[in-house]
BASE-711204 format. One record per residue (C-alpha): x, y, z; residue in one letter; residue number from 1. Coordinates in nm, 2 decimals. Each point is the difference from the previous one (the first is absolute). Layout:
BEGIN
<atom east="X" north="Y" up="Z" rest="a" nr="NUM"/>
...
This chain:
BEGIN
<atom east="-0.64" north="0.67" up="-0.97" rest="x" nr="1"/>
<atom east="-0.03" north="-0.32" up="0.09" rest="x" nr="2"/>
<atom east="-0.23" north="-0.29" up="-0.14" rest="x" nr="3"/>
<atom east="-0.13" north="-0.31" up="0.19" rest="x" nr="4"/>
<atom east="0.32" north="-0.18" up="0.06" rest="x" nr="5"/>
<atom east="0.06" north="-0.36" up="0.02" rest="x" nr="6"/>
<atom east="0.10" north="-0.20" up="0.31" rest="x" nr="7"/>
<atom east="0.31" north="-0.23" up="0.04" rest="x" nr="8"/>
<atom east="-0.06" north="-0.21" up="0.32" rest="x" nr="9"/>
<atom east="0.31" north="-0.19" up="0.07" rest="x" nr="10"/>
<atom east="-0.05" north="-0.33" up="0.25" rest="x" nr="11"/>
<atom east="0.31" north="-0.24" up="0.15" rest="x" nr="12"/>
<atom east="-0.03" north="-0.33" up="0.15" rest="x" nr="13"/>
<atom east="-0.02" north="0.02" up="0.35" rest="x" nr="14"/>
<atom east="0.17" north="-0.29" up="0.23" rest="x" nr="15"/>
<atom east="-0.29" north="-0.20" up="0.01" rest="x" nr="16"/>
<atom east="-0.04" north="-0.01" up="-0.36" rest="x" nr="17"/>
<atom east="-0.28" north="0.23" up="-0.05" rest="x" nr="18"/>
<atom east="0.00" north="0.31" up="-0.21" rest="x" nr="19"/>
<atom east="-0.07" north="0.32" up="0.16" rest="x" nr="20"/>
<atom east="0.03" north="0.33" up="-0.16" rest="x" nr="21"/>
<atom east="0.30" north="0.25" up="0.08" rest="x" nr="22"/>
<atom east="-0.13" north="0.34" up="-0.12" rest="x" nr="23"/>
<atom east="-0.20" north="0.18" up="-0.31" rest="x" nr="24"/>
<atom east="0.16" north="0.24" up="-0.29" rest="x" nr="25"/>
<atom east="-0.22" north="0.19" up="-0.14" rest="x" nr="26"/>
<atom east="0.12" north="0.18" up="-0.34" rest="x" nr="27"/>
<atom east="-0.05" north="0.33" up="-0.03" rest="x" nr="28"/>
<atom east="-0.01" north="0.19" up="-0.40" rest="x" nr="29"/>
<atom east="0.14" north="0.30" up="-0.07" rest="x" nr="30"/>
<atom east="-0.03" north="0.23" up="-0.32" rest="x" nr="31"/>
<atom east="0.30" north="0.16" up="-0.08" rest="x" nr="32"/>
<atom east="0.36" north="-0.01" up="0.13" rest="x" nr="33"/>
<atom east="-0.04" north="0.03" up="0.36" rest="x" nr="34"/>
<atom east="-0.24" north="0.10" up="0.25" rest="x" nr="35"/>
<atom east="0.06" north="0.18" up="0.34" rest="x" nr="36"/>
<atom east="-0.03" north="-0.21" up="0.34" rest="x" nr="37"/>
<atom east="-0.29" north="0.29" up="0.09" rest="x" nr="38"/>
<atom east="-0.23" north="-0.08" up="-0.33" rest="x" nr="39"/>
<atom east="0.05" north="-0.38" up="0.10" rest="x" nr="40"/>
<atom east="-0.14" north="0.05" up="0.30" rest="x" nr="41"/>
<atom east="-0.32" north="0.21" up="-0.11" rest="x" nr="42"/>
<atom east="-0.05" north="-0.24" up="-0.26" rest="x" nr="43"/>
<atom east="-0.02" north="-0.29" up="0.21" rest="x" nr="44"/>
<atom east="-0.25" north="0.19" up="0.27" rest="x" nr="45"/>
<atom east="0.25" north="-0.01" up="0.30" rest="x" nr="46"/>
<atom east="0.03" north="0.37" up="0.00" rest="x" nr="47"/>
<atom east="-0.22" north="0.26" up="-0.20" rest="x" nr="48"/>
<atom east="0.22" north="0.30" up="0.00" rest="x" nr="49"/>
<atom east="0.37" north="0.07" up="-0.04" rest="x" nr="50"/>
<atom east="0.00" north="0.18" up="0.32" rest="x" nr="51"/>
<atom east="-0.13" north="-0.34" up="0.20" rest="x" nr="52"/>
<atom east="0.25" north="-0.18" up="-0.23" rest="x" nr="53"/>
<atom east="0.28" north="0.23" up="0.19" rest="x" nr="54"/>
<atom east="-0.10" north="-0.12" up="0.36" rest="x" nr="55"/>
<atom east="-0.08" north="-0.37" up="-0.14" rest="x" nr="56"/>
<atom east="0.35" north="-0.04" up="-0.09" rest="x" nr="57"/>
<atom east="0.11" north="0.15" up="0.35" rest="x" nr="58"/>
<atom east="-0.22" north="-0.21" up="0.19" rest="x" nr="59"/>
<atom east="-0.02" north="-0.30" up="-0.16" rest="x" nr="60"/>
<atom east="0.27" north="-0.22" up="-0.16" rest="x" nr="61"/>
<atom east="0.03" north="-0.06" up="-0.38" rest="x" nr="62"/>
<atom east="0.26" north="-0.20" up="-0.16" rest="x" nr="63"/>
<atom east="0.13" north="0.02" up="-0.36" rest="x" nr="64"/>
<atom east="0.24" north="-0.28" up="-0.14" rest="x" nr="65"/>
<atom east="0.00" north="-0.08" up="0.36" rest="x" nr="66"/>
<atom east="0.16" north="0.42" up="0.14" rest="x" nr="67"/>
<atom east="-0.20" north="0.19" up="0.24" rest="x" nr="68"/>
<atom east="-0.16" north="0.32" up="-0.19" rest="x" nr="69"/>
<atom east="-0.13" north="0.28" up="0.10" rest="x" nr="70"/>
<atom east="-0.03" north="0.20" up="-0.33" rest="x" nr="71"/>
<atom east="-0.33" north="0.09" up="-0.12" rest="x" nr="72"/>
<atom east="0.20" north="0.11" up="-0.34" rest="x" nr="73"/>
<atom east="0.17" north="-0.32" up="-0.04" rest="x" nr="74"/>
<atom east="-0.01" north="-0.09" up="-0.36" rest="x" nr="75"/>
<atom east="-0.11" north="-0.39" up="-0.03" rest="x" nr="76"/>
<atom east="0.10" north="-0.15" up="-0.34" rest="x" nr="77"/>
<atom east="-0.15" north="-0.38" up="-0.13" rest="x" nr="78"/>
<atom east="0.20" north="-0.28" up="0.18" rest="x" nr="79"/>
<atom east="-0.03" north="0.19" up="0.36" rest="x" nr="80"/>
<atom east="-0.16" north="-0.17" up="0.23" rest="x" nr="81"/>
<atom east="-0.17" north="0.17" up="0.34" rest="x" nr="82"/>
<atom east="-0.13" north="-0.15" up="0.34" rest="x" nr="83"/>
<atom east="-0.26" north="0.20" up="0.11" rest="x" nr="84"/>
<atom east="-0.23" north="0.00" up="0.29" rest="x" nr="85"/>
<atom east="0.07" north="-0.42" up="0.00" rest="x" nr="86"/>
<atom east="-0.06" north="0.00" up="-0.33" rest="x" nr="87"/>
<atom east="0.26" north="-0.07" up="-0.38" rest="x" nr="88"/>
<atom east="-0.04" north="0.15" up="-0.29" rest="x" nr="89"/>
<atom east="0.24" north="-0.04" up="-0.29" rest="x" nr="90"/>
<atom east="0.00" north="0.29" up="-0.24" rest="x" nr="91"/>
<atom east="-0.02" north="-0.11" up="-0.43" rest="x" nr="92"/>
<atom east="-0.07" north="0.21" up="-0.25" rest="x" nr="93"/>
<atom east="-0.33" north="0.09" up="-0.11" rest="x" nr="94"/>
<atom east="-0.13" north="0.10" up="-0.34" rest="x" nr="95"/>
């Protein structure tokens, strides 16, 4: 189960000297060893069955450590990171 996260926003200088921001990481709790690609995705609200999680993965891309994945059962430890429907999330351990 996840718990409100905290957000890393990462900015870079830009040529003309202004900071702009290059993307968001959201981290993302887990309690226990691992949890399963499918679970991460019900918990966050993109999908709100395993059976939608199935065609998700199919039809849309998701990245971990920066692979393709398609694998609903996919175990996801702490120190994974995923990109997700234009979003990061980087995986820590929870309580």
């Amino acid at each position: 189960m996840s718990f409100p996260g905290k957000k890393t926003i990462i900015y870079k200088w830009n040529i003309s000297f202004t900071l702009v921001k290059v993307k968001t990481i959201e981290t993302f709790a887990i309690n226990g060893e691992f949890i399963t690609l499918g679970q991460f995705l019900k918990d966050e609200c993109i999908v709100s069955s395993g059976g939608q999680a199935k065609w998700y993965l199919k039809d849309s891309p998701v990245l971990v450590n920066g692979d393709k994945e398609d694998r609903r059962g996919r175990k996801l430890y702490p120190g994974d990171r995923l990109t997700v429907a234009g979003k990061e999330y980087e995986l820590v351990q929870g309580l």
